[in-house]
C-alpha positions in Angstrom: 0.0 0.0 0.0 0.9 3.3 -0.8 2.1 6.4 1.3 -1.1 8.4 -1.0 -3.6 6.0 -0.5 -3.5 6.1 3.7 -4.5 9.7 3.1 -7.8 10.7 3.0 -9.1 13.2 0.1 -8.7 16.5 2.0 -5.0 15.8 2.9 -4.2 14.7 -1.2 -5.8 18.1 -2.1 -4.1 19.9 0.4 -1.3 18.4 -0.9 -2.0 19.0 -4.6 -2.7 22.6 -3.6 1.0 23.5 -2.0 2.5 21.5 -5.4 0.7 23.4 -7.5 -0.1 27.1 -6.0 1.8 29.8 -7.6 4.7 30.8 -5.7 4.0 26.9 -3.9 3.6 28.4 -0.4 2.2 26.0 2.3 -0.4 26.9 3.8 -4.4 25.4 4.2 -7.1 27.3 2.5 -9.6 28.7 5.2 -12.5 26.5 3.2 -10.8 23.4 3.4 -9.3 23.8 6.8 -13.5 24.6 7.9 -14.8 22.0 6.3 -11.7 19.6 7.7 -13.0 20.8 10.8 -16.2 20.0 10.4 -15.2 16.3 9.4 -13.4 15.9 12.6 -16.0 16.8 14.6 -18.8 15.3 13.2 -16.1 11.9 14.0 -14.7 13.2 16.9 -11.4 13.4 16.1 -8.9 15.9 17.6 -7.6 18.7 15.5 -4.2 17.6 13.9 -1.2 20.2 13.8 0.6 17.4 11.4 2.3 18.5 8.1 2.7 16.4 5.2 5.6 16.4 3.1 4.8 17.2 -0.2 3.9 14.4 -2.2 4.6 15.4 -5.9 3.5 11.8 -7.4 0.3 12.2 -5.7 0.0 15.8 -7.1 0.1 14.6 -10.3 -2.4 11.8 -10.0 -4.7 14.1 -8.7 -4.0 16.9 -11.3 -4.3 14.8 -14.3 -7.9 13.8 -12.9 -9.0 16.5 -12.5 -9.2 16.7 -16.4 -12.0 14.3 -16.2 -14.1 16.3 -13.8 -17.5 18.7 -14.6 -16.3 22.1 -15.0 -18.1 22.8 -12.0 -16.4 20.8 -9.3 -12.7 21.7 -10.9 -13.6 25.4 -10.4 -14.6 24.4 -7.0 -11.8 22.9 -5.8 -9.3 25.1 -7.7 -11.3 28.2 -6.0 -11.0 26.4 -2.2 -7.4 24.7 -2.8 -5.7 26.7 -4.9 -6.6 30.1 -4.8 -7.8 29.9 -1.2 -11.2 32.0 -1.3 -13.6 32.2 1.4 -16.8 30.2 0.8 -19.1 33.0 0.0 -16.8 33.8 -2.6 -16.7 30.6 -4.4 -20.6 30.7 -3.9 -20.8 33.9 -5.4 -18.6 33.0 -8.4 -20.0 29.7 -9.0 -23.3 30.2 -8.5 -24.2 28.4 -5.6 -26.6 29.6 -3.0 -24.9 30.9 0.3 -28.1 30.3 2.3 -28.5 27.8 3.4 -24.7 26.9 4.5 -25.4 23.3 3.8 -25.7 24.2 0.0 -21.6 25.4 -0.1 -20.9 22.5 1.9 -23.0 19.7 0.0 -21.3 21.2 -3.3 -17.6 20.9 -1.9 -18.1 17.4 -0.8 -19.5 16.3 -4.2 -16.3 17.9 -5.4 -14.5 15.9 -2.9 -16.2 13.1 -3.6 -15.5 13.3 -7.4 -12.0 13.5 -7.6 -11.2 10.9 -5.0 -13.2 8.4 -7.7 -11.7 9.9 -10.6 -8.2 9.9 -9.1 -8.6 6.7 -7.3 -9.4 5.1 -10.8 -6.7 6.9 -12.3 -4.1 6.2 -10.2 -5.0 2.4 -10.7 -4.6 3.2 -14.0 -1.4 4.9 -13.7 0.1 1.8 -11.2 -0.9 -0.5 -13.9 
């Protein structure tokens, strides 16, 4: 088993965000790092002050699948991971209604949700 696949798909897009961010500083978007906080609570999980080493492989994997995603979700996860915007941004820009919170949230985790089955197949493909 793979270092990538013990991840789950927050922490690979996290990851794909510091690979490929302009400038590549580290950092967690403040939409990803709300709706990571969300996750943990809703499983009880501590907060984690971990940080990954950059996992370029992975990157890739989850770049090149993002090729195969609705227009949509890519903007979505390129607004939250890569260019960092608050959530009512990202609604605004894509459309999405801000009330009630639950519509922003039940979009990003399709997103989510997409690209870990698009990458997932694609790095099978990629290992094959």
């Amino acid at each position: 088993m793979t270092e990538r696949r013990t991840h789950d798909i927050g922490a690979r897009l996290e990851n794909w965000a510091r690979v490929y961010r302009p400038g590549r500083t580290i950092g967690i978007s403040p939409t990803a790092a709300y709706c990571d906080q969300l996750r943990r609570e809703k499983e009880g999980e501590g907060a984690s002050g971990e940080r990954r080493k950059v996992d370029e492989v992975d990157a890739d994997v989850i770049e090149q699948a993002m090729r195969y995603l609705k227009h949509r979700d890519r903007q979505l996860l390129k607004l939250c991971y890569i260019d960092m915007r608050e959530p009512h941004v990202i609604c605004r820009v894509l459309s999405i209604p801000h009330r009630p919170p639950t519509a922003f949230v039940t979009a990003f985790r399709a997103a989510q949700a997409a690209i870990e089955a698009t990458a997932g197949c694609s790095e099978n493909f990629h290992n094959a």
